[in-house]
MARSETI-561672 format. One line per 4 residues: number of its first residue (from 0); their letters; for each residue x, y, z of C-alpha. Coordinates in Angstrom, 1 decimal. Layout:
% MARSETI-561672
NUM = a = X/Y/Z ~ ...
***
This chain:
% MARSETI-561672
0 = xxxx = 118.7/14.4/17.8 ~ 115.8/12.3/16.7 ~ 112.6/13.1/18.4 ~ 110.4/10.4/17.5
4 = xxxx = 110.9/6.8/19.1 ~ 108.4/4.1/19.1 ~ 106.2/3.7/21.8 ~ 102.8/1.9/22.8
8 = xxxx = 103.8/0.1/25.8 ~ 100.8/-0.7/28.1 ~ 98.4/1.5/25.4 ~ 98.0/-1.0/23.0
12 = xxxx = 99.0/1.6/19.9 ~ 102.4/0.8/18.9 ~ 102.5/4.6/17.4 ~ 105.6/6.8/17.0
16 = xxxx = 106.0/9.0/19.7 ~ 107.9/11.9/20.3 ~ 110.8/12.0/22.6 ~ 110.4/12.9/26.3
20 = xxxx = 112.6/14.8/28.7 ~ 111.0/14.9/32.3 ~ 112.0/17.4/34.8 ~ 112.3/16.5/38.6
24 = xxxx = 112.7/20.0/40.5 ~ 114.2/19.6/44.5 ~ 115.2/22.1/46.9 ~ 116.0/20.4/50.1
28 = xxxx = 118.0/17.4/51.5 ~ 115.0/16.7/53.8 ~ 113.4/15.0/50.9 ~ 116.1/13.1/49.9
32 = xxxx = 114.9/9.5/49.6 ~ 111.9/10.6/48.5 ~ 113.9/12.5/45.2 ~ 115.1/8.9/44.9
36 = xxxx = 112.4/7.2/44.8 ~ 110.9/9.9/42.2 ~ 114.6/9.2/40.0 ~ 113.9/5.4/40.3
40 = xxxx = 110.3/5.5/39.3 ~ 111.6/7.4/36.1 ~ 114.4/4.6/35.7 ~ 112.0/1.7/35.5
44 = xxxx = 109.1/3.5/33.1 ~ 108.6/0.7/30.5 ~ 108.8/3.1/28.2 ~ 112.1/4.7/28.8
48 = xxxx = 112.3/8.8/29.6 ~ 115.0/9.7/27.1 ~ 116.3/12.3/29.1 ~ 116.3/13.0/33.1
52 = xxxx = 116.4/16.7/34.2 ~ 116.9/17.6/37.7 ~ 117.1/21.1/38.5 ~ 118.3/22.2/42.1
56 = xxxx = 116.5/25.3/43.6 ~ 119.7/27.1/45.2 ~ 121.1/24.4/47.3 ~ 124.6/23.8/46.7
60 = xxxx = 124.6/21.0/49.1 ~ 121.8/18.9/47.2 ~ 123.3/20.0/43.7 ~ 127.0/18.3/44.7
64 = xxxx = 125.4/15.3/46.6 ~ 122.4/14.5/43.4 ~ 125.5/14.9/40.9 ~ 127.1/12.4/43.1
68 = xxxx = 124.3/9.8/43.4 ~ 122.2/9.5/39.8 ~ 125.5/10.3/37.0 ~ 122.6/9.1/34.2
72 = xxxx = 120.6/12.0/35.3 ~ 121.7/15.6/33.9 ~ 121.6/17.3/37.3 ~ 121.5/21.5/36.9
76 = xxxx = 121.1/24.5/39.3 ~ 118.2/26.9/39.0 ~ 119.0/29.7/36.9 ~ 116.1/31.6/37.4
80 = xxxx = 114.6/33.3/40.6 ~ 114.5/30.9/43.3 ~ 111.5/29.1/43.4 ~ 109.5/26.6/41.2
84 = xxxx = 108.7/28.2/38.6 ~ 112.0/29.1/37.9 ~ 113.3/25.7/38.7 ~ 110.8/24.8/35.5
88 = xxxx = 112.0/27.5/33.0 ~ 115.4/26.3/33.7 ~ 114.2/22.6/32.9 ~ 112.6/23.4/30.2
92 = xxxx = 115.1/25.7/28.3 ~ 117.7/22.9/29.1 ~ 115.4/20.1/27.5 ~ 116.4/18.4/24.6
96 = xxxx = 113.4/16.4/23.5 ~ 109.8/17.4/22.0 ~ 107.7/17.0/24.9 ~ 109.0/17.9/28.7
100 = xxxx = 107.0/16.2/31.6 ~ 107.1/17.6/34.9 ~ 107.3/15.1/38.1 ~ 107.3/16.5/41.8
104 = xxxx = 110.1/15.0/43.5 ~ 108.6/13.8/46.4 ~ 106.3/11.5/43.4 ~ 106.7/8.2/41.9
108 = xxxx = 105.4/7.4/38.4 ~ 103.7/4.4/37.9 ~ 106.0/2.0/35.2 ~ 103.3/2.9/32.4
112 = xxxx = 102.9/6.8/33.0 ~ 105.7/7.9/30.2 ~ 103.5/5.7/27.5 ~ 100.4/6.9/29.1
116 = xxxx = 101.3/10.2/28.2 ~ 103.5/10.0/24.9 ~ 100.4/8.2/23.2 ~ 98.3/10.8/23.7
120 = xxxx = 100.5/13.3/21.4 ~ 99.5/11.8/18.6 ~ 97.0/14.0/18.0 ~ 98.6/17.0/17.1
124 = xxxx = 95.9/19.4/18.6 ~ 97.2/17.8/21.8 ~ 99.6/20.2/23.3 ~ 99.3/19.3/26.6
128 = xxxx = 98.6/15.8/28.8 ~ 98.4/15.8/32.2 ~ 97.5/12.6/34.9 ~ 95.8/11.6/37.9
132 = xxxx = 98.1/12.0/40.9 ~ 96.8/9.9/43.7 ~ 97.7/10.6/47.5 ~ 100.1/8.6/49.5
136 = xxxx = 99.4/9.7/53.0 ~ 102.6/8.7/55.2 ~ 99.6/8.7/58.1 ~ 96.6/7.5/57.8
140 = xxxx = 94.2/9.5/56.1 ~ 92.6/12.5/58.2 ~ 88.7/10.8/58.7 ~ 87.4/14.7/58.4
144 = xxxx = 89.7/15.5/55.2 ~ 87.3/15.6/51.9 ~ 89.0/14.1/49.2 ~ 86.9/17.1/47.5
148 = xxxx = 90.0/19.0/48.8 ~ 92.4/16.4/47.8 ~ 94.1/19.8/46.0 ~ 95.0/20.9/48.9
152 = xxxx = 97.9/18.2/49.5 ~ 98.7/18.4/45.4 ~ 97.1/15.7/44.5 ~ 94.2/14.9/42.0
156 = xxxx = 90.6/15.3/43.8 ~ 86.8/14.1/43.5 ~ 85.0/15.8/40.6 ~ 88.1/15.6/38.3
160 = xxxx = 87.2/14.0/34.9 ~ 87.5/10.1/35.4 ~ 87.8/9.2/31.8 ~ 90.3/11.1/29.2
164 = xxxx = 88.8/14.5/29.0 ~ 89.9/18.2/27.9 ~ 90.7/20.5/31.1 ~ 91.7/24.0/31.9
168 = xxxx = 94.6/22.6/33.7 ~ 96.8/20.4/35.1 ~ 97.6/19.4/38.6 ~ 101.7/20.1/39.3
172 = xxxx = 103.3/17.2/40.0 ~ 101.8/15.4/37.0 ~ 102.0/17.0/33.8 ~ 103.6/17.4/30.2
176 = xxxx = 103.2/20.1/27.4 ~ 105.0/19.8/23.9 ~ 108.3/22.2/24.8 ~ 107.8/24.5/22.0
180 = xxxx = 104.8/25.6/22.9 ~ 105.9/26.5/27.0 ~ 108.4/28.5/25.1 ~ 106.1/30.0/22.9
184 = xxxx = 104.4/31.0/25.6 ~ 106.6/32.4/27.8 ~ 107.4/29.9/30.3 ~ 106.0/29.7/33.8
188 = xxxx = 105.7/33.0/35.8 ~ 108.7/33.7/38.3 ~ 106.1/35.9/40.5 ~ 104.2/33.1/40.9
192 = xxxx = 104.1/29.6/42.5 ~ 105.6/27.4/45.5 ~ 109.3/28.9/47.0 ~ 110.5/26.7/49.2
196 = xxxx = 107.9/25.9/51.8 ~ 105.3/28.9/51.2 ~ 102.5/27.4/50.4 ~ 101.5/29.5/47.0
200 = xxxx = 100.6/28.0/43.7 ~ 98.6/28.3/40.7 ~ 101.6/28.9/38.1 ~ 100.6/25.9/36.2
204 = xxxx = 97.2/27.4/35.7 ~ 98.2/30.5/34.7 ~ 100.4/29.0/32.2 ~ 97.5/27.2/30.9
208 = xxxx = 95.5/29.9/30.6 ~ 98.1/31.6/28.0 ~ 99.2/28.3/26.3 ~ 95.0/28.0/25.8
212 = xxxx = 94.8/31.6/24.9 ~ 97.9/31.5/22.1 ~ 96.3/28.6/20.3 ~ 92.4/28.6/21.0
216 = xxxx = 91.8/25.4/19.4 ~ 95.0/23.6/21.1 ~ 93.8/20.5/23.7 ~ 95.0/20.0/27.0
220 = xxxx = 94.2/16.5/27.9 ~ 93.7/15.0/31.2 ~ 94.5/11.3/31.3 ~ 93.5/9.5/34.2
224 = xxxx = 95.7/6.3/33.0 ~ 99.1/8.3/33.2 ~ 99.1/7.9/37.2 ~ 101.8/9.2/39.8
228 = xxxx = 101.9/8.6/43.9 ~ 102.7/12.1/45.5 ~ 103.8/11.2/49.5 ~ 101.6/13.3/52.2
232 = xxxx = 103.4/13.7/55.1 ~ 102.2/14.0/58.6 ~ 102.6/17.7/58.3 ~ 99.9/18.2/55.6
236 = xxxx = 97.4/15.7/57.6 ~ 96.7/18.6/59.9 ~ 94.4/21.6/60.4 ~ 96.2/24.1/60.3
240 = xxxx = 98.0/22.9/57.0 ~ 94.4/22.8/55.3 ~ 93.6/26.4/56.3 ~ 96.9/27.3/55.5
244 = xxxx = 96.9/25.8/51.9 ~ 92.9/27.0/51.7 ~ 93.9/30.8/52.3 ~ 97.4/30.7/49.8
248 = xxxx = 95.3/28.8/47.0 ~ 92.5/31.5/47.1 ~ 95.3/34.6/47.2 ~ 96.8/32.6/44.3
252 = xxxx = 93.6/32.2/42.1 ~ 93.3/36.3/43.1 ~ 96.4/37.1/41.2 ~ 95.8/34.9/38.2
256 = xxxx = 92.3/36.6/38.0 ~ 94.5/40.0/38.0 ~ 96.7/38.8/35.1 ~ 93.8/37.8/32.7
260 = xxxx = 90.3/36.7/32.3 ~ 88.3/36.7/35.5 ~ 85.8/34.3/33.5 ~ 88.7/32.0/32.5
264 = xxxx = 90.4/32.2/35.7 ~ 87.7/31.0/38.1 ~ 85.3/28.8/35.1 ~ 86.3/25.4/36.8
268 = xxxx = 85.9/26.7/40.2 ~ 82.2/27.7/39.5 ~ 81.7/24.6/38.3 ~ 83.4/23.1/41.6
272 = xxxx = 81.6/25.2/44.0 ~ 78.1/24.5/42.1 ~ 78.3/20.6/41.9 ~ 81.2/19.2/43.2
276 = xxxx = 81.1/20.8/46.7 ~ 77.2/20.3/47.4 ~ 77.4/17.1/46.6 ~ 80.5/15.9/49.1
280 = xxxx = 78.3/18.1/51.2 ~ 74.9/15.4/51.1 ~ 77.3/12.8/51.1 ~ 79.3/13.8/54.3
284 = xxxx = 75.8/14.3/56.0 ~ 74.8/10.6/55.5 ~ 73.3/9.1/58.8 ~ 76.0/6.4/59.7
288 = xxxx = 78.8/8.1/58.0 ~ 82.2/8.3/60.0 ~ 83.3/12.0/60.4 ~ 80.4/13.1/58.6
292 = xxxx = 80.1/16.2/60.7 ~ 83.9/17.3/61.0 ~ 83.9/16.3/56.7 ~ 81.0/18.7/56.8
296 = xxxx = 83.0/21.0/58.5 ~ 86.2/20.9/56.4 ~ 84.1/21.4/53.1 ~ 82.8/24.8/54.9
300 = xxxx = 85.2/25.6/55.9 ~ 87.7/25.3/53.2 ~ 85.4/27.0/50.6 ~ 85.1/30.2/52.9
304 = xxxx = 89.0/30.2/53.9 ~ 89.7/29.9/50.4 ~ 86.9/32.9/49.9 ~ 89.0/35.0/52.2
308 = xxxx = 92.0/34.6/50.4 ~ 90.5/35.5/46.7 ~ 89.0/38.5/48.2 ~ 92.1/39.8/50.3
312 = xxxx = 94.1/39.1/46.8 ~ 91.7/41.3/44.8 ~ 92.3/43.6/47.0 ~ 96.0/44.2/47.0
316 = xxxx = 97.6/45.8/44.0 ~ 99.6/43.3/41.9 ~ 103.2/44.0/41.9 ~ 105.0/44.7/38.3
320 = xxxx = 103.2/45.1/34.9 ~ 101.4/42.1/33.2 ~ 104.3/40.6/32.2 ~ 106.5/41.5/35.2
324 = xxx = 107.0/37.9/36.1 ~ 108.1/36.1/32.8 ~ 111.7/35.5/32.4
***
């Protein structure tokens, strides 16, 4: 198959690109027109996506009716453990182009994302490119919710690189590696990550973390231009949702601390909880600021819920060897 097709479409490059398989993983009906919307944002990229993947996390009824609905997409079932990580392995062994890109499907690309991204591979030390992934809240936004803590609905939050800029990692619902090297690495951990509605994560840093560690001078590239919408609904606009996803996120970054480096596990958060976190707190304390006080809040109390969670998780013995979740 050639793997090279020419690109440059809203980047001004008019370089050779590689090819580009992108993987939409779903696991419920409930988000059905929202999976459409994520398979139509793909089918209008002005830069077409060679190759569609949609892997179905056990749910024979969504597998049968996708088949159905989008025949130029190659809908498969999850053969992995159920859960999103697996749903990724399984998208990724089945891709058949140089570079797979991953897009949450309750997302919508913008029509210049699969340029966005492509052009950025041709720099070879380039293994990974990842983009901004702006929230679409179904309600209006929460006047307490920081966008500081944007992470906590999956989305791309303040103190992120604005301009083009190496990172540690990506942000889920918006990102691409070259193939060979997820493989090479060993895929994304099947201990690890969302299953259904738990709210667990942190897969895609772990994976990081190895794909950096394999190849020390590899790049992983964050490129605000290469821009998704991921949908908020009501549900996450709530309380009980942010203490919910603060807790999971800090037991998360607890087991990815046990499975490497402590240092390279928690080096962005440092940075987050030195600058990024005072500074949203000044800001939210401006006289005249709506919800300053209740922003105030949220940034406390986020930081020490998420606290709680890193420290319970250090405290629990991991489950399985160091490898124990790679398929």
């Amino acid at each position: 198959m050639n793997t090279e097709t020419e690109t440059g479409a809203g980047t001004g490059t008019g370089t050779v690109a590689p090819s580009l398989t992108v993987v939409v993983c779903a696991y419920t009906l409930d988000r059905w027109d929202d999976l459409r919307t994520a398979i139509g944002s793909l089918r209008d990229q002005r830069h077409p996506v060679e190759e569609t993947v949609l892997v179905v996390d056990h749910c024979r009824e969504l597998y049968e009716r996708a088949s159905a609905a989008f025949p130029e997409v190659r809908v498969l079932a999850n053969r992995e453990r159920q859960g999103l990580s697996g749903a990724r392995n399984t998208g990724v062994a089945a891709a058949r182009c140089e570079v797979v890109a991953f897009l949450d499907d309750d997302a919508a690309a913008d029509p210049d994302w699969s340029a966005r991204l492509l052009a950025r591979y041709a720099d070879r030390a380039v293994v990974g490119v990842g983009g901004l992934v702006r929230p679409w809240w179904v309600t209006r936004r929460p006047v307490w919710f920081p966008r500081e803590f944007d992470w906590v609905v999956g989305c791309s939050y303040r103190g992120l690189p604005e301009r083009t800029s190496p990172v540690r990692n990506f942000i889920g619902a918006n990102m691409s590696f070259r193939r060979a090297e997820v493989i090479a690495a060993g895929g994304f951990r099947t201990d690890l990550g969302r299953v259904g509605k738990r709210p667990l994560g942190c897969e895609e840093t772990e994976l990081c973390l190895r794909v950096a560690a394999r190849r020390p001078a590899a790049v992983l590239l964050h490129e605000p231009a290469a821009a998704v919408r991921h949908r908020v609904p009501a549900a996450r606009a709530t309380w009980a949702y942010f203490v919910a996803r603060c807790y999971a996120e800090g037991l998360s970054k607890a087991r990815v601390a046990q499975l490497g480096s402590t240092r390279a596990a928690l080096s962005s958060e440092r940075a987050y909880l030195r600058s990024t976190v005072p500074r949203a707190f000044v800001r939210a304390l401006r006289p005249g600021r709506p919800g300053g006080l209740r922003t105030a809040s949220a940034l406390v109390g986020g930081v020490g819920v998420t606290v709680a969670g890193y420290v319970v998780g250090r405290a629990r013995r991991p489950a399985g060897g160091a490898d124990g979740g790679r398929s």
